[in-house]
N, C-alpha and C positions, 0 to 999 in steps of 0.2 A: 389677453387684453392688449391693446394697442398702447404703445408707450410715444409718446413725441420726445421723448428725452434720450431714443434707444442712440447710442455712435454710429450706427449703421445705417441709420438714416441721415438724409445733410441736404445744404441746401443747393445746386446745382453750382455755383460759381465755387464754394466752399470743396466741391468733389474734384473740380477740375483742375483745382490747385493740388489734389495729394495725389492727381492722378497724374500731374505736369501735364496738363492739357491747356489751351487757350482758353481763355475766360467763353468765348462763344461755344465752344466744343460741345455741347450739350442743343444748343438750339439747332446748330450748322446739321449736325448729326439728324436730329429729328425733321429735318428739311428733305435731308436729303434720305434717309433712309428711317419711315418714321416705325419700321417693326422692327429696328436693331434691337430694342430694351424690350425684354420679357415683361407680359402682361403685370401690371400692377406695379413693375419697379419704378417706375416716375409717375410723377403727376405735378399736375402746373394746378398750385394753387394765389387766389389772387395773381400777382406779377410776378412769383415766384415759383421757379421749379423746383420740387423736391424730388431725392432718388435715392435709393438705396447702393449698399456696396454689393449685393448679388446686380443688381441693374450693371453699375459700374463693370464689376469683374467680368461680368460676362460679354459687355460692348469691347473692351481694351483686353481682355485674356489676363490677364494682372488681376491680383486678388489685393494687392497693397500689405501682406501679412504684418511687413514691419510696422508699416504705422500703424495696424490695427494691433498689436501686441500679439499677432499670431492667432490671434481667437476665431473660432470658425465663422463662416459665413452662413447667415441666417437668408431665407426666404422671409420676407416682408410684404404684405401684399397693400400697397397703398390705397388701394381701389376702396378697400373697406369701411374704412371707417369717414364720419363724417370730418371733415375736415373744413374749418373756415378761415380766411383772410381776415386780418383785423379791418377793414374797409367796410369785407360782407358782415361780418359779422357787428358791426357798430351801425350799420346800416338798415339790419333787421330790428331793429331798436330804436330806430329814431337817433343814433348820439352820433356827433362827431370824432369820427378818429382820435382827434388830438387832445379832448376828454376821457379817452382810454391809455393815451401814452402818459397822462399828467397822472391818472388814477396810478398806474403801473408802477411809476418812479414814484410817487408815494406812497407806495404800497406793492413796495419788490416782490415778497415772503406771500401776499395773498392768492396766487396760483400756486400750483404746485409744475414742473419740469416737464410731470407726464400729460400735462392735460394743456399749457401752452409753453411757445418754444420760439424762439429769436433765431431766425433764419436773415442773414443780412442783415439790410433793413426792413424788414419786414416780419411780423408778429404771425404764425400758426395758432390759432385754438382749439379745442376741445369742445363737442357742444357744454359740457360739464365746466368749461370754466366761463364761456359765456352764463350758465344758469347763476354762476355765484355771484357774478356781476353783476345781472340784474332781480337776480331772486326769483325768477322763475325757472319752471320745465323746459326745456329744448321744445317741448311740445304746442304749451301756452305760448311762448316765442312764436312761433312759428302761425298758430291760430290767429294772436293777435294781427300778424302781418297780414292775415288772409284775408281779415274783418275789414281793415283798411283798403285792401283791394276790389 
């Protein structure tokens, strides 16, 4: 199962620091060479890019062992799972954003780690913590929005 809380996953600005890279490094790279990262190790969700430490090690040749505590390097396929912006995701529901960051701070402990995840600035979810939010399916979600279209 897909975890958003896994260390091996990070948020693009967040990799470039453990990897001493320029805060751009990630975008400049994908410009200029956008099949350096192995399928599925990045993905741009919302404004955010996310990437794993095999995408990393394998762009830079550097595994970063020490700051990872030595632990091995997993394959991560980010392709897979659904993944939404707090934007998209408040969006498919009718709410504003910033009735989701007021919910959140009042209610830290109501997600769990694996299912949404503070990249930046910027909020990853799960469709399962979108469903707790508004109490429905990922499915019904998604039907409603169709109904309106």
């Amino acid at each position: 199962m897909f975890n958003l809380a896994d260390n091996q996953i990070m948020e693009g600005t967040q990799a470039c620091q453990i990897w001493g890279k320029a805060r751009n490094y990630i975008s400049q790279t994908l410009k200029k060479y956008p099949n350096r990262f192995p399928e599925g190790s990045i993905r741009k969700v919302g404004n955010c890019w996310i990437v794993t430490r095999f995408g990393m090690s394998k762009l830079t040749g550097d595994n970063q062992d020490e700051f990872f505590n030595h632990e091995p390097i997993r394959e991560i396929d980010l392709n897979e799972p659904t993944l939404l912006s707090d934007k998209d995701a408040m969006a498919m529901v009718d709410r504003v954003p910033s009735a989701f960051y007021k919910f959140y701070k009042d209610h830290p402990s109501f997600f769990t780690e694996q299912e949404m995840r503070k990249f930046g600035r910027n909020f990853i979810l799960m469709p399962s913590a979108l469903e707790k939010y508004v109490g429905k399916t990922y499915e019904e979600i998604l039907e409603d929005k169709q109904k309106e279209q």
